[in-house]
N, C-alpha and C positions, 0 to 999 in steps of 0.2 A: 482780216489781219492774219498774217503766214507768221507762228512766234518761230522767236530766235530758236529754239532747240528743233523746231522742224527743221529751220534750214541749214544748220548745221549737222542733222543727219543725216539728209538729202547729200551736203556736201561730203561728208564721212563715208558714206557708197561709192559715190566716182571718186575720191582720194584712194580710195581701197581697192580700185581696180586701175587706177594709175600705178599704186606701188605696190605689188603684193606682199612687199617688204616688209610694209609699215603696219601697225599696229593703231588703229583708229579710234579714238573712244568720243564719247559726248559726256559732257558731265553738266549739272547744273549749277555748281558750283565751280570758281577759278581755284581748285585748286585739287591735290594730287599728290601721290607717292610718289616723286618724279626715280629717289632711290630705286625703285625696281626697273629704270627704264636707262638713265642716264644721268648725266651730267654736265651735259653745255644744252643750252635751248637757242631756238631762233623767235623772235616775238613779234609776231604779224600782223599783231590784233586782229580786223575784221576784214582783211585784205583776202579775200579766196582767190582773187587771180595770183597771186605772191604761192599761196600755199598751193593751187595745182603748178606752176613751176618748179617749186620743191619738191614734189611728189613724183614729178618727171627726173629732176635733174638728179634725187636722190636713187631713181629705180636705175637710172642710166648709171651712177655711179657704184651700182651693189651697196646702199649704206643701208643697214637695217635701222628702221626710224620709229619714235614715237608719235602722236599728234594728240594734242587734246582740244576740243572746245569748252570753253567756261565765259562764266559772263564779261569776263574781260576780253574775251578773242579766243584768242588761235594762238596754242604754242606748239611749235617744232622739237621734238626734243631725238638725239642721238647718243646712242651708247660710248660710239670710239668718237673719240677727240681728234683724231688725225683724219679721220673721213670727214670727220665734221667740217673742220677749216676748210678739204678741199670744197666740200659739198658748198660751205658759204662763201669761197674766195667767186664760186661758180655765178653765184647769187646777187654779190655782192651784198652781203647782209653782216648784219657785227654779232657775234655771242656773249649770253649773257652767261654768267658760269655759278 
């Protein structure tokens, strides 16, 4: 049995060389100081094909990005609100604020 926070790390290296943008973290816990990172998120749960998409479409856009894993998922999270919408309209994904 591969646990969750291995493969979430595993996935946190190729995110982090998709976006050199982004800022990757693991945590064991769902939760986080989002205030030091941002303010709208994207919530993908356990979707990693969804979050290397964002990771591409965010590097192609310049948007500098947060990510975190917790036992809830995968959250997205971006500092500018205006990048963000494009980044999601890209996506087609809805934010949560």
């Amino acid at each position: 049995f591969t646990s969750y926070k291995t493969i979430a790390e595993a996935s946190a290296v190729s995110l982090r060389e998709m976006n050199p943008l982004a800022t990757v973290t693991v945590s064991d816990e769902n939760s986080f100081d989002i205030r030091k990172f941002s303010t709208v998120s994207i919530d993908i749960g356990f979707d990693f094909a969804k979050a290397k998409a964002i990771a591409e479409s965010a590097r192609g856009a310049g948007v500098a990005t947060f990510m975190s894993f917790g036992v809830g998922g995968v959250g997205w999270w971006t500092a500018d609100l205006v990048k963000h919408r494009v980044l999601e309209r890209s996506l087609g994904t809805k934010t949560a604020v």
